[in-house]
N, CA, C and O atoms as CSV, one atom per row, in Angstrom:
chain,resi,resn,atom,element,x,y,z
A,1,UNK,N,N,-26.362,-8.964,22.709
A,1,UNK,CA,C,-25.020,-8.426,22.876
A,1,UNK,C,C,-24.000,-9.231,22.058
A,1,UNK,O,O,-22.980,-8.723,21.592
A,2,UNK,N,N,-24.324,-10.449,21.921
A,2,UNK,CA,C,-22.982,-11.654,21.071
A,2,UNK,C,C,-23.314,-10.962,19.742
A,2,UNK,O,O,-22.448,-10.483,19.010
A,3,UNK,N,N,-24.971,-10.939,19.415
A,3,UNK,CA,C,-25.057,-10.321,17.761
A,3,UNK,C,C,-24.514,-8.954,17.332
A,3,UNK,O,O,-24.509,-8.414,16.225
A,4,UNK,N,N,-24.046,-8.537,18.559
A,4,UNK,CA,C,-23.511,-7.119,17.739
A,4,UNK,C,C,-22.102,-7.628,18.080
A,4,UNK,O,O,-21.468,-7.734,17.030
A,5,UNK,N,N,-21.469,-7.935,19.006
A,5,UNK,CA,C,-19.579,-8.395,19.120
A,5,UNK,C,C,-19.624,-9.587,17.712
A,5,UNK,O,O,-18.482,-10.014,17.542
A,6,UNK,N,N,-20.262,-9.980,17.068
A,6,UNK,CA,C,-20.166,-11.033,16.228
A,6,UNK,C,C,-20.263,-9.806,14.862
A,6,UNK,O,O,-19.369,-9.766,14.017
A,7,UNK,N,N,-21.139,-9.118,14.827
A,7,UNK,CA,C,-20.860,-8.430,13.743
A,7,UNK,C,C,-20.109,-7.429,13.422
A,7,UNK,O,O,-19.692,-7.156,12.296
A,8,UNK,N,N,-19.908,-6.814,14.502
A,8,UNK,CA,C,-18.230,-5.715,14.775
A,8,UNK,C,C,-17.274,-6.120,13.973
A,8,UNK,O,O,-16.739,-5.507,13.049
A,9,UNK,N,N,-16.997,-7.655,14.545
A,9,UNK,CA,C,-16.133,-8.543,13.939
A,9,UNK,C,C,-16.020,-8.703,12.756
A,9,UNK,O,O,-15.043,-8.244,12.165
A,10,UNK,N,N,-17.077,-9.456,12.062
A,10,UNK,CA,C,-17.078,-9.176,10.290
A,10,UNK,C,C,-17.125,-7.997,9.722
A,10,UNK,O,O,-16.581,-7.974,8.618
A,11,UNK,N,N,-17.776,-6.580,10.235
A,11,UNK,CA,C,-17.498,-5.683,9.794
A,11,UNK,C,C,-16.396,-5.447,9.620
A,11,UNK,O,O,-16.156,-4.744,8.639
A,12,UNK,N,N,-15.153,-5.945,10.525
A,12,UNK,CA,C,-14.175,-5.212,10.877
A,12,UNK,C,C,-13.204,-5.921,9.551
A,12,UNK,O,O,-12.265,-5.250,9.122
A,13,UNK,N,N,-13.433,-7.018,9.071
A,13,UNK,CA,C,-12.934,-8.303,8.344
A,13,UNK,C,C,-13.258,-7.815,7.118
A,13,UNK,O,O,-12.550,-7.935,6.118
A,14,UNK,N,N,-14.725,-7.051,7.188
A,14,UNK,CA,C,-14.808,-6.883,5.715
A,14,UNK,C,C,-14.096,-5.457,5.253
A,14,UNK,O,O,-13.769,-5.337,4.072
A,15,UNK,N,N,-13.904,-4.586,6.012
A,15,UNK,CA,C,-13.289,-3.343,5.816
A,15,UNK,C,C,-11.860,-3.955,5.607
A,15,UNK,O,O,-11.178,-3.387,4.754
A,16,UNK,N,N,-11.334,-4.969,6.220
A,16,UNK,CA,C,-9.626,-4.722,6.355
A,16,UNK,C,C,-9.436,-5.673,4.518
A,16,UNK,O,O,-8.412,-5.580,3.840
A,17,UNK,N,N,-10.621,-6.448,4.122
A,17,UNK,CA,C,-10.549,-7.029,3.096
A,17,UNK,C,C,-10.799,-6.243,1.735
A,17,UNK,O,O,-10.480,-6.566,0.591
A,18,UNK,N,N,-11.372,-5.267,2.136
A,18,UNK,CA,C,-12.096,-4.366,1.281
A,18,UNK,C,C,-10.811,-3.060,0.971
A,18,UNK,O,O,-10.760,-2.393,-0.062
A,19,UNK,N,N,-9.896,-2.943,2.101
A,19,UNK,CA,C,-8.941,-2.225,1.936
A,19,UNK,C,C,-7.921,-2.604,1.257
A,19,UNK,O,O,-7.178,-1.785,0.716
A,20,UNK,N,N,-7.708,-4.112,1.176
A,20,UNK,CA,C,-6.517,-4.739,0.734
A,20,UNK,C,C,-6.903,-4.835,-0.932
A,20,UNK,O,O,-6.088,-4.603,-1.824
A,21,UNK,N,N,-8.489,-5.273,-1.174
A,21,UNK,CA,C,-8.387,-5.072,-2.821
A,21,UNK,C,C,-8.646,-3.470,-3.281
A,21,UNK,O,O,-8.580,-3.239,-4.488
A,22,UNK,N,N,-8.861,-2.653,-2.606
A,22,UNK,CA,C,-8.540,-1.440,-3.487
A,22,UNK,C,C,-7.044,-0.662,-3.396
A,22,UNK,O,O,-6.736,0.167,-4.253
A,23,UNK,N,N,-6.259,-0.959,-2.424
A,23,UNK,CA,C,-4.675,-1.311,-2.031
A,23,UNK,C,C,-4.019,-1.874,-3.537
A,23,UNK,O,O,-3.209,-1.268,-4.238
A,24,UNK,N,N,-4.553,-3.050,-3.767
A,24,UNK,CA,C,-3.868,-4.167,-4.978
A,24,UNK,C,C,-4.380,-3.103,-6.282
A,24,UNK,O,O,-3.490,-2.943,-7.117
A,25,UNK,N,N,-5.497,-2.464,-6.529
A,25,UNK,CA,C,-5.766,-2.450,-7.942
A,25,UNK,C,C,-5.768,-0.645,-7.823
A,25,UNK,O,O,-6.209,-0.088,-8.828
A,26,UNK,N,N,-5.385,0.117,-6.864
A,26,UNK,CA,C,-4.711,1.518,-6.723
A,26,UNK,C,C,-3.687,1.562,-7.740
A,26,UNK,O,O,-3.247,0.501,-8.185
A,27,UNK,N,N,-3.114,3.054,-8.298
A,27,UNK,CA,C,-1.935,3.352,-9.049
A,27,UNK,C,C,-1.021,3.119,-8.211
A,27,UNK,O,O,-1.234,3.608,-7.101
A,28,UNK,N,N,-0.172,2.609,-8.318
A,28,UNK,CA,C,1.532,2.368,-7.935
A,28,UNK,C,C,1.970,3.484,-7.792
A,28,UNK,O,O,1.301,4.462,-8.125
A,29,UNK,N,N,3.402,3.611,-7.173
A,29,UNK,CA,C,4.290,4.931,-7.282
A,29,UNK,C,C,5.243,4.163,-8.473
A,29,UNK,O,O,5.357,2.973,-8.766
A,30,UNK,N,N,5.843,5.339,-8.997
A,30,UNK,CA,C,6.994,4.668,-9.787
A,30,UNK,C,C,8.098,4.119,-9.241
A,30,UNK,O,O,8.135,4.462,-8.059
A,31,UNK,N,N,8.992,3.450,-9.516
A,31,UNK,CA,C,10.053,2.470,-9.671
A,31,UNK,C,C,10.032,0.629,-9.619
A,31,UNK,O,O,9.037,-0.065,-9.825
A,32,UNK,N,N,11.249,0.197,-9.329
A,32,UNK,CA,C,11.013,-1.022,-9.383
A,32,UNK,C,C,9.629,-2.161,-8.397
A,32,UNK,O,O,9.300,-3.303,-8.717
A,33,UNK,N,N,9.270,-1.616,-7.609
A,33,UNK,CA,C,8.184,-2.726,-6.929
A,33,UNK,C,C,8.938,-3.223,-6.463
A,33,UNK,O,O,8.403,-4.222,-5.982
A,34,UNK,N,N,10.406,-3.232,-6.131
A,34,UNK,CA,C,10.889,-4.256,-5.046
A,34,UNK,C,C,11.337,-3.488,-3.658
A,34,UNK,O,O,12.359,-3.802,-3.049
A,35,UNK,N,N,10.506,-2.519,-3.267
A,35,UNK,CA,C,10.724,-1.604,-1.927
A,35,UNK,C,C,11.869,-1.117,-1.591
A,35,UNK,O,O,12.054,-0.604,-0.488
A,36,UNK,N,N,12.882,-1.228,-2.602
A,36,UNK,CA,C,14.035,-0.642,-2.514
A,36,UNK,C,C,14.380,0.605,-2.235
A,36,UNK,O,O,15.355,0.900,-1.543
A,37,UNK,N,N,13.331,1.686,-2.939
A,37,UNK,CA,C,13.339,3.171,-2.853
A,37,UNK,C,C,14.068,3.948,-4.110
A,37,UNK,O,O,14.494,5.080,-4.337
A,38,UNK,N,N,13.977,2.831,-4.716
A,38,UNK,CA,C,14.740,3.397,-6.520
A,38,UNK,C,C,13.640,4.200,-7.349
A,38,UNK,O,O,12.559,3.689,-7.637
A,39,UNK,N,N,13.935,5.269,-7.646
A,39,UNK,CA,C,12.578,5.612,-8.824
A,39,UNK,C,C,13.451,5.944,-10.098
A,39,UNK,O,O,14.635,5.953,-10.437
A,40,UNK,N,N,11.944,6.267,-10.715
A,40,UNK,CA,C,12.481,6.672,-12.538
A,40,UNK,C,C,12.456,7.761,-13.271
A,40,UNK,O,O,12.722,8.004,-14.448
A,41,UNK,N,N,11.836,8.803,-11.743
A,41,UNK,CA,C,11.710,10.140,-12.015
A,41,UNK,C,C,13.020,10.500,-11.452
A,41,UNK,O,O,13.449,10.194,-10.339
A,42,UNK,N,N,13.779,11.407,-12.654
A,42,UNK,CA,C,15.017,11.895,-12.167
A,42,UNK,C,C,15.114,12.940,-11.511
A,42,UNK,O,O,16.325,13.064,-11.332
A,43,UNK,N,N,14.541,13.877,-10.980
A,43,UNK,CA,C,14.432,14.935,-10.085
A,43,UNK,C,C,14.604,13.747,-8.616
A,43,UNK,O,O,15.366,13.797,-7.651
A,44,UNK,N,N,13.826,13.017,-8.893
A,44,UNK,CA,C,13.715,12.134,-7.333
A,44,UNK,C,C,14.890,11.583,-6.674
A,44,UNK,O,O,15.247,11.743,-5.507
A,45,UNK,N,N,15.546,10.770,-7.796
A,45,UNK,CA,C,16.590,9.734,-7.882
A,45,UNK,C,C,17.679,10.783,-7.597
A,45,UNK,O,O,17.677,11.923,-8.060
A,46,UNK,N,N,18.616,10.257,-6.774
A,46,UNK,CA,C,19.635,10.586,-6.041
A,46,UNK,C,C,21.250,10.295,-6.906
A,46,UNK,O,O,21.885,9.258,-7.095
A,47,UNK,N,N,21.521,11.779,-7.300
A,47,UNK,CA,C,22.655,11.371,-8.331
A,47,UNK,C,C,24.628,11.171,-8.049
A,47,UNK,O,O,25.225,11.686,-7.103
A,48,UNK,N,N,24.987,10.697,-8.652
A,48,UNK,CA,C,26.014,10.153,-7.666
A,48,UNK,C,C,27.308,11.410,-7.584
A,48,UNK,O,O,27.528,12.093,-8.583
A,49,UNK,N,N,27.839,11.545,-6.730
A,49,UNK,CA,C,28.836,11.940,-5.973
A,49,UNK,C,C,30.061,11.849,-6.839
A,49,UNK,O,O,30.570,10.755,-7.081
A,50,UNK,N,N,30.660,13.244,-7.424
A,50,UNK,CA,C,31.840,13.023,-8.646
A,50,UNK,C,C,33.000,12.735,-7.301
A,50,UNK,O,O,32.906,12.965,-6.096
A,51,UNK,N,N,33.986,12.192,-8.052
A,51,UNK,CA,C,35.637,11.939,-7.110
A,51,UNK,C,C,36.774,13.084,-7.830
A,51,UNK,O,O,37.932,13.146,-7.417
């Protein structure tokens, strides 16, 4: 019973590790990378408000 709660465990370690490098080397969305919510597609980008 410990050999399978012991390997649950690393399974579980290797999936959440295994998610994070195909996470890192996935296509991006466009804009800056600083989570701001800015993009570079202009249909997307929110245009400003005349006075």
């Amino acid at each position: 019973m410990q050999e399978l709660i012991i390997f649950l465990i690393f399974a579980g370690a290797l999936g959440y590790l295994g998610n994070r490098i195909y996470q890192s080397f996935a296509q991006k969305k466009a804009g800056c990378g600083k989570g701001c919510g800015c993009a570079t597609d202009a249909s997307v980008s929110v245009k400003p408000t005349e006075k």
